[in-house]
N, C-alpha and C positions, 0 to 999 in steps of 0.2 A: 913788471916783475920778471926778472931774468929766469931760465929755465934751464936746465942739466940740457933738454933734450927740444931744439927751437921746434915752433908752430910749423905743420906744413902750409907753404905759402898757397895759398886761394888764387888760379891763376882762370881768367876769361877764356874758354875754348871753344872751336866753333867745327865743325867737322863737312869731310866731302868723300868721295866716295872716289877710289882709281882704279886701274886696273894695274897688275902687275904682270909680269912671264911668270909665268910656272917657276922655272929655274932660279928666278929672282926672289920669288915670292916663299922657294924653300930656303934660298942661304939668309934669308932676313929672319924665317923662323927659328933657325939654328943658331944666329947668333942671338937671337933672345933668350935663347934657351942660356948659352955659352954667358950674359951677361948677366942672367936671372932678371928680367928688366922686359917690360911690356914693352907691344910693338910700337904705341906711342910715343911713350920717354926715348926711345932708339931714334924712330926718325924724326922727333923733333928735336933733337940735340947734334945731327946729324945734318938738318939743315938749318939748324942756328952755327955752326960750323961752317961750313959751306957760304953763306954769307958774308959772315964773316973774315971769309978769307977773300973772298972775289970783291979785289980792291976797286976796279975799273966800274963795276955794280954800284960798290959804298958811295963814289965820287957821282956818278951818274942820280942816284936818288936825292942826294945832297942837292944838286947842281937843277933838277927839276924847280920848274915854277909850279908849284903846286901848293896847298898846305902845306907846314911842316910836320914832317915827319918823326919820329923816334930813330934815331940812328942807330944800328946794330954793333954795340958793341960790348966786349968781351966783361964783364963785371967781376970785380978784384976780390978775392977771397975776406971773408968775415970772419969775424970769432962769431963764439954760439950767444954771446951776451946782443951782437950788433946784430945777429941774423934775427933775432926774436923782438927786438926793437925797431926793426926797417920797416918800413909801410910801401915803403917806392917798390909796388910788385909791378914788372911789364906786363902789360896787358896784351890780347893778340888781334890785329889790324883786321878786318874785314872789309873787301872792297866790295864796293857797289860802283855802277853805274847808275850815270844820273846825269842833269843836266848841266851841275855845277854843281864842285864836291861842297863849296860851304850852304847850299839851301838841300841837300840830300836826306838831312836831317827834318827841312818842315816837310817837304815832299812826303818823306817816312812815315812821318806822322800821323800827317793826311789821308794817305793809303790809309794805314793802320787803323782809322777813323773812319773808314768809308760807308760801311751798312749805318753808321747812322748820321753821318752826311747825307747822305745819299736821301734818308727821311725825312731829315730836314728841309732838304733843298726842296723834296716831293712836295712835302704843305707850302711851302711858299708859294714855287710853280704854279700848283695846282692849282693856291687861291686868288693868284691874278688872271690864270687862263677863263678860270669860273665868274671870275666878275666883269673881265673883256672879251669872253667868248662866249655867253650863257647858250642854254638850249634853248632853241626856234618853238617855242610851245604855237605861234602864229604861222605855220608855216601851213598853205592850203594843203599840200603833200600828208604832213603829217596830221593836220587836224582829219584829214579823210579817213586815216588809218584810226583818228582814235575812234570816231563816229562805226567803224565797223569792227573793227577789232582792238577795245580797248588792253587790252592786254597785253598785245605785240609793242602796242605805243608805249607803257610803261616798263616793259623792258627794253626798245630802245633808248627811251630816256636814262636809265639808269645805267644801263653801259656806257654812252656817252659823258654822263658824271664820273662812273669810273676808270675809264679813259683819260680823262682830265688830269688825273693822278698816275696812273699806272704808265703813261707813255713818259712822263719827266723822271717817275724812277727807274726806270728801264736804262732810257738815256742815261742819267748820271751814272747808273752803276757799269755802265759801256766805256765811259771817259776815264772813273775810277781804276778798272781792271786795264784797261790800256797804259795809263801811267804806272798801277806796278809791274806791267809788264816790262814794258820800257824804256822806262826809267830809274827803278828804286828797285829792280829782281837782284836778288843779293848773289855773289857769288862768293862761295866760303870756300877759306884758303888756308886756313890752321890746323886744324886737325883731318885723321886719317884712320878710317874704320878700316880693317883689314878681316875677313874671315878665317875662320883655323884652318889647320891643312887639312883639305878632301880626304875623309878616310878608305882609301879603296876599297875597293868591295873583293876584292881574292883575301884581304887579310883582315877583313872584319870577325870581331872575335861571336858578335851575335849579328842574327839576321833583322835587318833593317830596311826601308826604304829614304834615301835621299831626294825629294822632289824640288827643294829649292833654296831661298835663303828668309832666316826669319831676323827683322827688324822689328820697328815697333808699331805695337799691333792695333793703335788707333792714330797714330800719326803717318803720312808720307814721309819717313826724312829715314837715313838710314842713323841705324843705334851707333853706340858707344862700342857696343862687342857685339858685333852680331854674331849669331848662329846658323846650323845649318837647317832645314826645316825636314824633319824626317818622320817617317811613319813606321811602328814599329812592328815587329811580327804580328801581333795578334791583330793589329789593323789589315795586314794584308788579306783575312780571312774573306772582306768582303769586297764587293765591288767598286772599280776608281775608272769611274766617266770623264775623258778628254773631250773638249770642246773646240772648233774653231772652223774656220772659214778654208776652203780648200786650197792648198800651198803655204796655209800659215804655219805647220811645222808640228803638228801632232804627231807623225810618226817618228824625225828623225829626234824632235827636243824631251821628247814622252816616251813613246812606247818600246824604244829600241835602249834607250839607257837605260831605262826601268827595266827591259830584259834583260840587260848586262847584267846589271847590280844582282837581281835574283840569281840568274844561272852562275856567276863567279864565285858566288857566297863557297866554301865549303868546297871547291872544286875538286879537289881531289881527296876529299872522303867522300866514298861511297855509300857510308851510311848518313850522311847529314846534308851532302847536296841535296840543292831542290829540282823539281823536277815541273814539266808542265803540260799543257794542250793548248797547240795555237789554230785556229781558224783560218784558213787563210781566204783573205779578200781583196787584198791587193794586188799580187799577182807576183812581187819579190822580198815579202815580210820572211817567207821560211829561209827563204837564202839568206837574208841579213840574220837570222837567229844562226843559220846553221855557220857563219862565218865568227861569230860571236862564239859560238861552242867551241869551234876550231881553234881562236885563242887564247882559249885557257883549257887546251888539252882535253875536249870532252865530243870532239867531234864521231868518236862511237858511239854517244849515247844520242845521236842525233836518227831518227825512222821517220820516215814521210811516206803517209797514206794515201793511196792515187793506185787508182784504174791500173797502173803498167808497173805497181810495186807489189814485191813479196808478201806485202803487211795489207791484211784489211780487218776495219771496221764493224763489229756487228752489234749493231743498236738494239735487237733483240735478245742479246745475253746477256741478264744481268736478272735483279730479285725483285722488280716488279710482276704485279700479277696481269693477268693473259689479256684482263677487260684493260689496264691501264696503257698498254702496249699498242693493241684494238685502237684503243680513242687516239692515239697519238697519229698512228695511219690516217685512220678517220679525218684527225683535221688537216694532215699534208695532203690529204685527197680534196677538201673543202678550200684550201690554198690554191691548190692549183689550178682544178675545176669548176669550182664554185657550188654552193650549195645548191640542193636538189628544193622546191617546192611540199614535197612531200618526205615529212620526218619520217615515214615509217620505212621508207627505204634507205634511209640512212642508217638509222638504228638495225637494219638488216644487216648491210653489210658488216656493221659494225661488230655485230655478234658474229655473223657468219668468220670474220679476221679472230674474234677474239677465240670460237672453236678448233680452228685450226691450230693458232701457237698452243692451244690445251693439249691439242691432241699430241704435236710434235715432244712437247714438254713432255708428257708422260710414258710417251713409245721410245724417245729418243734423249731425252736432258738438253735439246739443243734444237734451235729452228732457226732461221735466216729468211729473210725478204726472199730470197728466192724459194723456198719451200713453201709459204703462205701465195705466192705470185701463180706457182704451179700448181696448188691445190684450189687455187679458185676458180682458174679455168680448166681445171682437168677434172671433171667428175670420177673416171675410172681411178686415177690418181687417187685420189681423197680414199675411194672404197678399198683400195688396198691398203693403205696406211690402219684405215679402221679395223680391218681384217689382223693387223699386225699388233694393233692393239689386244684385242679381243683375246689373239693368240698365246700373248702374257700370262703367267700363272697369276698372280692377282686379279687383272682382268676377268679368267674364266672365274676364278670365287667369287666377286660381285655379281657378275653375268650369272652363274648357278644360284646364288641368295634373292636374286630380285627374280630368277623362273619362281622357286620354291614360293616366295611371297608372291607371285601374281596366282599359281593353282592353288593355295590357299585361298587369297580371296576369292576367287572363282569359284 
């Protein structure tokens, strides 16, 4: 039955995966854009083109001893009556290697058959090795062994039963996987997955993480459209563990374009760039960030903490409480020294650190590793601080409330 508007044709596709230039890879986007027309239909019309024209080619595949072939040519414009009645769709070539292109097919097969080949072949094996190899129940070695340890004896027998079987399916699935390897591994030539264009991260309009590419998610094979694999702001809230072996590429493929992408975001608003704390343990992690800042214009927002810079660190100012602070020394001193046999001077010290940051907190709003350092070993030290305390107008009203209640009780 003829149609206003023909069937689209059903054409066999089979895809691989390339790489392009950069430069390549955006005039290709452009003109998809310019043709309205996906990147498939572009370059598979593109090199049926191309074929087409390269005469020396057409004569050369012709002129091959091999199968015949489908020759590449140009097919004559239809009405929409002939296009919806034609059945003859080309289909698309896929080469393999093999040992000979017309048995590549039973080969194929075979593979494709293999796990239960492979079972088959096991019971047969098996049952002639078991009937021309049985187990030595007569053997004086192992009758000694049953006579004293019947138990070992029946589990060697029983391994050697299953033995019997598990070494012929071993073997065949060794022979099977060798010949798809080497024979029947396909290589696909027709189609072409392309990724979209890299969204830079200076002109991202929200804050994202790119860590890789997403295909499909229970097959190896790469997709039809893949994507990019991203994590989005409210994932970055928690932590993301790099894994690998030393030289395999954790900092420069991980952690350094993952610092781009964040610090580019938003560059030059100062209310919406992001902002961080790096650790350093390598030894030239802050130079690579600080050189990262530098090109995209943010190398003033770059401050590095260290012994011989204007800027330092104090891990004691902030709104934990005095004992929480206390414990945290406590266990950097248990790090480095090691723990003491006796808890109760632990728990001394521990108090004695947590009195001190109270004292600075309440005399001063402010304490430092080195004010809790000088007060532990300075007794004179400490009684003046107290004395400073004490001096405090709120101070002396506690101090006068708890006289008046001690000569009360008394």
């Amino acid at each position: 039955m003829a149609t206003v508007i023909p069937k689209q044709p059903k054409k066999e596709r089979d895809q691989i995966t390339i790489r392009l230039d950069r430069d390549v890879l955006e005039t290709l986007e452009h003109y998809c854009r310019y043709l309205e027309s996906s990147r498939d239909w572009v370059i598979n019309q593109y090199l049926t083109f191309i074929f087409r024209k390269a005469k020396p080619f057409t004569l050369w595949l012709t002129a091959k001893e091999s199968p015949p072939r489908r020759r590449l040519k140009r097919a004559p414009e239809k009405t929409t009556g002939e296009a919806a009645n034609n059945k003859n769709k080309p289909r698309a070539v896929q080469g393999r290697l093999s040992i000979a292109d017309s048995g590549s097919g039973l080969i194929r097969h075979i593979v494709d058959s293999r796990p239960y080949l492979s079972l088959i072949l096991t019971v047969g094996i098996g049952t002639l090795l078991k009937q021309h190899f049985p187990f030595l129940d007569d053997n004086a070695i192992l009758q000694l062994v049953a006579a004293e340890k019947p138990g070992i004896f029946i589990g060697i027998k029983h391994a050697y039963q299953v033995m019997l079987f598990s070494t012929p399916f071993v073997s065949c699935s060794m022979v099977f996987s060798l010949l798809h390897r080497y024979f029947v591994r396909p290589h696909e030539l027709a189609a072409l997955a392309l990724l979209p264009l890299y969204p830079t991260a200076a002109g991202r309009d929200r804050l994202f993480l790119v860590v890789g590419e997403l295909h499909h998610p229970k097959r190896p094979e790469p997709a039809d459209e893949p994507r990019w694999l991203t994590i989005p702001d409210r994932g970055l809230y928690t932590g993301i563990a790099i894994f690998g072996a030393i030289g395999s590429g954790r900092s420069s493929c991980c952690m350094y374009p993952f610092a781009e992408q964040i610090l580019a975001y938003k560059a030059s608003d100062a209310d919406r760039r992001a902002a961080g704390l790096i650790l350093e343990v390598k030894g030239d992690s802050c130079h690579n960030v600080r050189k990262i800042l530098k090109r995209y214009g943010r190398e003033d927002d770059y401050f590095e903490i260290s012994l011989d810079c204007p800027y330092r660190y104090n891990p004691l100012h902030n709104d934990l409480e005095a004992y929480a602070l206390a414990y945290r020394i406590a266990s950097l001193l248990n790090n480095l020294f090691g723990r003491g046999k006796e808890p109760l001077w632990q728990q001394a010290y521990t108090n004695l650190v947590k009195f001190i940051i109270l004292l600075h907190k309440v005399n001063y709003d402010y304490v430092t590793l080195f004010d809790v350092y000088e007060c532990a070993i300075n007794p004179d030290k400490l009684e003046m601080k107290i004395r400073d305390g004490e001096a405090l107008p709120h101070s002396g009203i506690r101090a006068g409330a708890r006289f008046r209640i001690h000569r009360a009780a008394t």
